[in-house]
N, C-alpha and C positions, 0 to 999 in steps of 0.2 A: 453580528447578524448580517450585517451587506456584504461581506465578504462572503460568507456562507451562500445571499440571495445569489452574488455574481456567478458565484460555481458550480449553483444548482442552475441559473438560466443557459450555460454553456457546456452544461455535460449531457452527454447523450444517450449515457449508458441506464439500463432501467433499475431499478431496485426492485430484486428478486427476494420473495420472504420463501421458506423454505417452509415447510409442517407437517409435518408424518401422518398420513389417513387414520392411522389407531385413534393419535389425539386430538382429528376430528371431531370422528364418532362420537368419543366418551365428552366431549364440548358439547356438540349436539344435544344429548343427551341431557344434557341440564339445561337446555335452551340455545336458540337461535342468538339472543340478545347477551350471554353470556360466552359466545363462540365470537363473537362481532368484536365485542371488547377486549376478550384476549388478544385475537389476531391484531388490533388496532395499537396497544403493548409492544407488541412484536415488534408489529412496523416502524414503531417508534423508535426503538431498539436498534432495529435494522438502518435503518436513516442514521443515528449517532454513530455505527458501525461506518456507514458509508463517508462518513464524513472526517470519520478519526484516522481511514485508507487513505483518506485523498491527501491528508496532511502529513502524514508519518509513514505512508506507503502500506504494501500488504503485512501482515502480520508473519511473524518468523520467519521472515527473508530477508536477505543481506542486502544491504541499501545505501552505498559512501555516502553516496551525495546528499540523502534525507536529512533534511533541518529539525528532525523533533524525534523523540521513540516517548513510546507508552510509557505511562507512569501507572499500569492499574487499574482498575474500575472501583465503582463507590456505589453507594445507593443514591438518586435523585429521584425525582419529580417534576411531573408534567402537567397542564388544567388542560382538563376535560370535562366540559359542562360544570364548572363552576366548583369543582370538587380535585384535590391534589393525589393525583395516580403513580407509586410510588414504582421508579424503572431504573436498571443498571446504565450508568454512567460513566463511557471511558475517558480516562482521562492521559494528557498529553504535555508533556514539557519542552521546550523550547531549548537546543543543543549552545546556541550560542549565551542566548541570553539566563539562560537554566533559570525559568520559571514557567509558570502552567500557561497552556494556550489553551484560551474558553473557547467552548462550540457556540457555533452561530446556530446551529440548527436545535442545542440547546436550549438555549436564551431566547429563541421563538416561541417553541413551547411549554414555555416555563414561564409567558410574559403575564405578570401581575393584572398588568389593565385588562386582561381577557377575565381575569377572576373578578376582580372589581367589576367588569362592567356587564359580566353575568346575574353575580351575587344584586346588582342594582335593579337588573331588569325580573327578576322571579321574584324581588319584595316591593316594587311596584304591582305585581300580579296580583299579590295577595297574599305570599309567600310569609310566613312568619320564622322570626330566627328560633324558634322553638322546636319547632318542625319542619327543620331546614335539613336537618340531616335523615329523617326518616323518607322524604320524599324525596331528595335529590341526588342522595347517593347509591350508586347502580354497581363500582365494584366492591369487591367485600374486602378490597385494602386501600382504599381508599382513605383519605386523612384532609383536614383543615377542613370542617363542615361542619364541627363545636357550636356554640351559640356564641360564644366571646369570640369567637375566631370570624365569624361570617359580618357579625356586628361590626369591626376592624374593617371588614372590607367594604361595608356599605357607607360608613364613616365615610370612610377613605372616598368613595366613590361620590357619596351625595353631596362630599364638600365640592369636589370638579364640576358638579352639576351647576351646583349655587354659583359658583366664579365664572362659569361659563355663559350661564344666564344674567349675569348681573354684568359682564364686561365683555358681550361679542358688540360688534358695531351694527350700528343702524344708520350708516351712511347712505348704504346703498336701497335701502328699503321703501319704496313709495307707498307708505299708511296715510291714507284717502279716510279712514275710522277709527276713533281711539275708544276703547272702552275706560272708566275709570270708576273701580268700585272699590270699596271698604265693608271689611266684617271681622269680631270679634272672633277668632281664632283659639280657640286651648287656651285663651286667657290673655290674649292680648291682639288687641287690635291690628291690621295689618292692609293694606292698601297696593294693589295689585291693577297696572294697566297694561291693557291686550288691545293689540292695531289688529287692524283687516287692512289689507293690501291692494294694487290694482285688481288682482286678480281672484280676491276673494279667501285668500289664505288669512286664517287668524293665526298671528305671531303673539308669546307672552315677551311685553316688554321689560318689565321689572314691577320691584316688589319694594316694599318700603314697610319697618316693623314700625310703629308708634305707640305712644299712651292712649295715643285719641286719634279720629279720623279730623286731624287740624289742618291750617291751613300751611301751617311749616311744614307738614310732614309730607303732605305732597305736593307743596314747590319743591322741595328739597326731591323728591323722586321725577319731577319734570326738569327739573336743574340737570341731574343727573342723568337723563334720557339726553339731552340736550348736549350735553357734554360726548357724547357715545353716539353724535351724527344726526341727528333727531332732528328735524327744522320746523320752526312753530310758526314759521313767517308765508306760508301755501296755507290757502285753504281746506280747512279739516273739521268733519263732524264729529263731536266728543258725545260721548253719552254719561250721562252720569246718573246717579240716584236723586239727588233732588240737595244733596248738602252743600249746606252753602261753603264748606271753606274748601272744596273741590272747585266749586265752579269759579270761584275767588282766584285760585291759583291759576287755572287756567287761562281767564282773564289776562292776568301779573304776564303770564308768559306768551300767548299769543295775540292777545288785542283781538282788534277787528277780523282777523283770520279764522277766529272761533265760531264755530256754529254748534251750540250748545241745544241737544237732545236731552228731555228730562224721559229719567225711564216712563213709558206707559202705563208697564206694569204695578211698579213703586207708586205710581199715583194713583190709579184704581185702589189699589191695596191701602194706602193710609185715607182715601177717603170713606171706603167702607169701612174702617176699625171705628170710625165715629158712629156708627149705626148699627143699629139690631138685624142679626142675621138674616131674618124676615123681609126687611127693609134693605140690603145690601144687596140680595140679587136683582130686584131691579135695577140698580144704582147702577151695578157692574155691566150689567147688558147694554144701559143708552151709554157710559162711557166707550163702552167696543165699539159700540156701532158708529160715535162721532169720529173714534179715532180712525176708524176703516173708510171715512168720507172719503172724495178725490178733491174735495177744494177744502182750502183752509179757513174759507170764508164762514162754508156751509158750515163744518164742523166747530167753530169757534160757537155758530151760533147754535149751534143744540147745544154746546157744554151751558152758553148762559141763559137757555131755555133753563137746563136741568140745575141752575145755580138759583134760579129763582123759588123752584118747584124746595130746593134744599134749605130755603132759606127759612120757609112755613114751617116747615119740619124739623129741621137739624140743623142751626147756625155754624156750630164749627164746623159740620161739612163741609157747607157751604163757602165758609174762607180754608178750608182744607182744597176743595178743588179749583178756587179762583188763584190761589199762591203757587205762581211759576207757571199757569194756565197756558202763557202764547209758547214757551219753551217746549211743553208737551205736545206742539204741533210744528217743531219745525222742519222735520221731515216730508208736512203736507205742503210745505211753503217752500219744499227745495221741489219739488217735484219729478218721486221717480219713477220707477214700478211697484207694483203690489208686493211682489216678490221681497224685495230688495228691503222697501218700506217696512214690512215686517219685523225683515233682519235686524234693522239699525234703528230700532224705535225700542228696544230693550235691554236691557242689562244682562240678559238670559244668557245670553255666550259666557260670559266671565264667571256668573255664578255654576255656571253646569263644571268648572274647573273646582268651584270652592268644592262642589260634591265629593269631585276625586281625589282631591285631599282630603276631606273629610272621611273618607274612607280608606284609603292607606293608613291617616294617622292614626283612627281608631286603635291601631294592631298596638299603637306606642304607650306603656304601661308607667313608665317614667321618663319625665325629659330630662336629660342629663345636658350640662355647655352652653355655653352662652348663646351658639349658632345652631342647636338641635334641631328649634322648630322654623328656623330659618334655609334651614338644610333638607329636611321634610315636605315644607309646602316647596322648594323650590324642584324638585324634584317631581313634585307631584303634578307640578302646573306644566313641566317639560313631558314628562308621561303624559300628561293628557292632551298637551300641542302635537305630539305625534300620531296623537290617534282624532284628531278632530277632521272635519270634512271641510268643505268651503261652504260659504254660506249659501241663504238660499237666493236665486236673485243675482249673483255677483257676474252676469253680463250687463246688469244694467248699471256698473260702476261707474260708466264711460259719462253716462248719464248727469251721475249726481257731483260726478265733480268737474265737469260743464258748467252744471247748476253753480255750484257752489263758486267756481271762478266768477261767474257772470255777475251773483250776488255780491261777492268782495268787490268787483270794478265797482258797483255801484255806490258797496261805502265808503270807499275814500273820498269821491266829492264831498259828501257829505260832512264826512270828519274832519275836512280841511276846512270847512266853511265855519263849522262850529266853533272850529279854534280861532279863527279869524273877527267873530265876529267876540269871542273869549279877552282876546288881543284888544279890540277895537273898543270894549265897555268901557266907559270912566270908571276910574275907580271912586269907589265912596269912604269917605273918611271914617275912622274910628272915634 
């Protein structure tokens, strides 16, 4: 194939297709998109011609010097939109070493990953392998568009997705926000964290399968972040849902560097499940309204306004929104824009990916392999990194991780004192 590329960047001669007006017409006649695809055939045809000239010279002319003569043509095949278009193929032998010389302009259009990586993006769409051959195939000799045959190729392709997702580097990536959420997936759990960047791009970091949303299983996925360039040692806002062996690990692996967001949302939402729906919408409205304060002071104090009001009322609420309460405002305590604030005070990024998984994998009727649904969601969390926006807010990045440096100088005095004064205790006897 570079030998082919070198020859086609240094020749200057054009590739003429030849076609007789009659069979036009009668193309025509059955369609525009059916006259397109023939000619395109052709061309195809015509390029491997041009290419079999260049090496073995014109055809029934006497030639001493020519290193190669025809061996014949064969039937082959070419991908076109994700489907195998079946064209004559000459073929060529090599005078000294007397064996076949491959086309490079061949093996271009014959290149597998163009089918794979077709076959991947129309069953991200929606595409089902059921109905893969009825929607996607446009010539009427077209071949390899089966349901066992497309399925082969998304295998094939979804496992590159998952390897590619699971081992590019994050050396070079400045993640200012880590999202880290867990949910119960086709039947097993799975834990999935997404950075936001300087500039506002959400990136999926990795993905980690488990029994449970424990605290092994995502060290073990920050280990492995860590390992792939990741540095925990910069100041960085995590968000997370509110479990404890997420925020546990986080901890384990960044210290004092951590600036731990408990979802907003998660918290509204488990302290209204303690209440009668009647009773919930007000709940939920004074919690928005504290969360949307501009000081952390003000809103600290409506939540334990509305702790005490819950406490008449509904006790477990009431230790349902005091548990992890200063966490759920420390966005108002880094202080940044509205905008921005919104953004990274939720879990809503990460899950709006579990959706698009959730919907792809609907189409899957049985999991077959060990790495099925591991191949699946990873996939589907790359599809949906393609298509997400930048958040909302992300000029005020500059902002919070200002903030956030200013906040860390300030803990280290502190943590150095603690240990020192740790050091300095008497010990007490046993």
């Amino acid at each position: 194939m570079k030998k082919f590329e070198d020859w086609a960047q240094g020749n200057r001669e054009p590739i003429q297709l030849q076609f007789g007006t009659p069979d036009m017409l009668e193309m025509a006649k059955q369609g525009l998109g059916e006259l397109l695809r023939h000619l395109g055939k052709l061309f195809i045809e015509q390029v491997l011609e041009t290419e079999a000239a260049g090496i073995a010279g014109p055809r029934s002319k006497a030639q001493a010097e020519r290193s190669a003569y025809r061996w014949g043509r064969e039937k082959g095949y070419c991908v076109v939109d994700g489907q195998k278009v079946p064209v004559a193929r000459p073929r060529l032998r090599s005078k000294a070493h007397n064996q076949e010389i491959p086309l490079g302009s061949y093996e271009l259009f014959q290149r597998a990953s163009l089918l794979e990586e077709s076959v991947w993006h129309k069953i991200m769409h929606g595409l089902t392998m059921r109905n893969y051959r009825e929607v996607v195939q446009q010539f009427s000799d077209a071949y390899g568009v089966d349901k066992s045959t497309v399925s082969e190729h998304f295998v094939e392709a979804s496992r590159k997705k998952l390897e590619m997702l699971m081992t590019r580097s994050l050396s070079e990536l400045a993640i200012d926000v880590m999202m880290i959420d867990g949910t119960v997936f086709k039947g097993f759990s799975l834990v999935v964290a997404m950075g936001i960047d300087r500039f506002g791009h959400k990136i999926v970091l990795g993905l980690r399968q488990g029994a449970t949303e424990n605290a092994a299983v995502v060290g073990e996925l920050l280990s492995e972040l860590a390992e792939r360039g990741l540095k925990f040692d910069q100041p960085r806002l995590y968000l997370v849902d509110g479990g404890r062996a997420i925020r546990r690990a986080i901890i384990d692996h960044a210290g004092d560097a951590a600036f731990i967001q408990r979802c907003q949302v998660h918290k509204i939402r488990n302290v209204c499940e303690h209440l009668e729906e009647n009773e919930g919408h007000a709940v939920r409205y004074k919690m928005r309204c504290a969360y949307l304060m501009d000081d952390e002071a003000d809103a600290k104090l409506a939540l334990q306004k509305l702790y005490g009001e819950l406490m008449e009322a509904n006790p477990s609420a009431a230790a349902s929104l005091m548990e992890g309460m200063e966490e759920t405002l420390t966005v108002l305590n880094l202080r940044m824009g509205k905008k921005l604030m919104r953004s990274v005070s939720s879990t809503n990024g990460i899950e709006s990916s579990f959706s698009v998984a959730d919907r792809i994998c609907r189409q899957v009727k049985r999991w077959q392999g060990s790495d099925h649904r591991l191949r699946c969601v990873g996939s589907a969390m790359l599809f949906a990194e393609s298509r997400w926006n930048r958040v909302h807010g992300y000029q005020q990045m500059g902002a919070l991780v200002s903030s956030m440096k200013a906040a860390y100088a300030r803990r280290i005095p502190q943590q150095q004192a603690a240990i020192r004064r740790q050091v300095s205790a008497p010990s007490v006897p046993t």
